[in-house]
N, C-alpha and C positions, 0 to 999 in steps of 0.2 A: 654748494656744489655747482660749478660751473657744467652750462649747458654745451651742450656740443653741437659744434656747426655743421650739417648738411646741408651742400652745396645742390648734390644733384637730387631734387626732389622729385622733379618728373621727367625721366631717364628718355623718354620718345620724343617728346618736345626739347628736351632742353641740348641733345646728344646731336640730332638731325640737327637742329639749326645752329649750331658750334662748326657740327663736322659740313655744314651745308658752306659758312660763309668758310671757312678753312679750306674748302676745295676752291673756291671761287679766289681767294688770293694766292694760293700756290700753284691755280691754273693761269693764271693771270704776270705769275713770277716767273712759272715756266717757260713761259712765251719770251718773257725777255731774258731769262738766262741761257732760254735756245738760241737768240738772236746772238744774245753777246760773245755766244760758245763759237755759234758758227763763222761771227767775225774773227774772233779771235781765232778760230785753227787757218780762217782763210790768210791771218795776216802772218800767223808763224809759217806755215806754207810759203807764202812769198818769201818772210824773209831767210827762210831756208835755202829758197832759191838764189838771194841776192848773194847769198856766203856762197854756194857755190861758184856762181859765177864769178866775183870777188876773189876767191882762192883759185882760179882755172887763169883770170885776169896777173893776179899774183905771182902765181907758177911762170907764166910766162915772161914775165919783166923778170922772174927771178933766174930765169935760164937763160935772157939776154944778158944778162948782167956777167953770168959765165966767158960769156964772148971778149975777147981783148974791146978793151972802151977803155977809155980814159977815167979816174977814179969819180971824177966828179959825177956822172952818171953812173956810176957804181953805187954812190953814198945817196943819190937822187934816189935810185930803186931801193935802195937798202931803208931807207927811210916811209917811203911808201908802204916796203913790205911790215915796217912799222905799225905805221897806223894802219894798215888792212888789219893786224892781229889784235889792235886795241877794237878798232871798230867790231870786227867779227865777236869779241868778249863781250861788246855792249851788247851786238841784237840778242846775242845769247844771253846772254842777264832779262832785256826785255822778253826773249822766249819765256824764261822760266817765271818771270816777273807775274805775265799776263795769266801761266799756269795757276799758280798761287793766289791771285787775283780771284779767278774763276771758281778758286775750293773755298776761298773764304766768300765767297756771295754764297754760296751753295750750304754753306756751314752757317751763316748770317738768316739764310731762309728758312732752315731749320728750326734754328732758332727761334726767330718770328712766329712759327707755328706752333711752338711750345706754349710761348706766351699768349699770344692767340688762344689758343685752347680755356689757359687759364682765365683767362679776360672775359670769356666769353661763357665759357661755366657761372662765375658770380655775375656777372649780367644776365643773361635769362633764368640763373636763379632769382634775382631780385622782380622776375615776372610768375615765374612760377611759384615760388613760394605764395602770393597774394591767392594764386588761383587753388592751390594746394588748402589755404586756412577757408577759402570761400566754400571751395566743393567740401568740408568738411560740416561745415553750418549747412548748405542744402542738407545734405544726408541726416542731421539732424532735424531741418522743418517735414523733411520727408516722412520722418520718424515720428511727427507731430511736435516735437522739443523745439519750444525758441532760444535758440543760442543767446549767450550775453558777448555780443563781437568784441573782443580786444581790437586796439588800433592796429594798423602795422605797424612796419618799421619805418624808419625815417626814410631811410633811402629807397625804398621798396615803391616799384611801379604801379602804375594800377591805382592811385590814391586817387583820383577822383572816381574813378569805378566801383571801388571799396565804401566809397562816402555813399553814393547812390544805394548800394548794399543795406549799409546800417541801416536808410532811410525805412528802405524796405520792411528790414526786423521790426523795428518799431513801431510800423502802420501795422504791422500782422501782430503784434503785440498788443498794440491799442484794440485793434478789431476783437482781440479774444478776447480783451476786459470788458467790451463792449457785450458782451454772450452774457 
């Protein structure tokens, strides 16, 4: 029969210091997705403005161009008014570009903190669990009973504190043989 794995053993400790460092890098992510947000609306703002001014620029060459002139300034404006509509395409692609930009960090953070979560549950389980099988053996010397300590786990924190532990069983075990 396979054992089944709890993670969260001690729900106070383990939930607070998960949700503690999770606030500290999403406060910390905030700060630079509000920097990045605010450059970015400053710089589509601008170049909002540049299309219009661009298009008011362009209106105008394009209503000179109305005027009897000779064709080659005709084709000189006509060309212009050209690339003024390739250019204006481009800031707009980069408008929507930097949009898109902004929801994928925002979706990336998310993220981050999903994982975070989980990363962070089996890390301070791997502290909790040692203190979870230790408070177990007190409540039993408390009870008069000396525990027989199983190791930990391999990976489980706490292993030189757990070593000091055993030592302890075992001098209160010797002392009782000693009676």
């Amino acid at each position: 029969m396979s054992q089944r794995k709890q993670y969260i053993i001690n729900k106070k400790f383990q939930l607070k210091t998960t949700f503690s460092v999770i606030a500290i890098v999403f406060v910390i992510v905030a700060i630079i997705i509000a920097a990045i947000g605010v450059n970015a609306a400053a710089n589509n703002k601008r170049l909002i403005h540049i299309i219009q001014i661009q298009d008011n620029i362009v209106e105008a060459l394009i209503a000179y161009s109305q005027s009897p002139h000779d064709s080659d300034q005709k084709l000189a404006i006509q060309n212009i008014a050209n690339d003024h509509v390739n250019n204006i395409n481009t800031i707009k692609k980069i408008i929507e570009l930097n949009n898109i930009l902004l929801i994928i960090i925002i979706a990336f953070v998310i993220l981050q903190g999903i994982i975070l979560y989980f990363v962070l549950i089996r890390k301070t389980h791997k502290i909790a669990g040692p203190i979870y099988v230790m408070s177990n053996y007190f409540n039993d010397i408390i009870k008069g009973n000396i525990p027989n300590p199983r190791p930990l786990r391999k990976n489980d924190e706490l292993q030189d504190f757990y070593e000091l532990f055993i030592k302890m069983v075992d001098a209160i075990r010797t002392r009782q043989g000693e009676k």
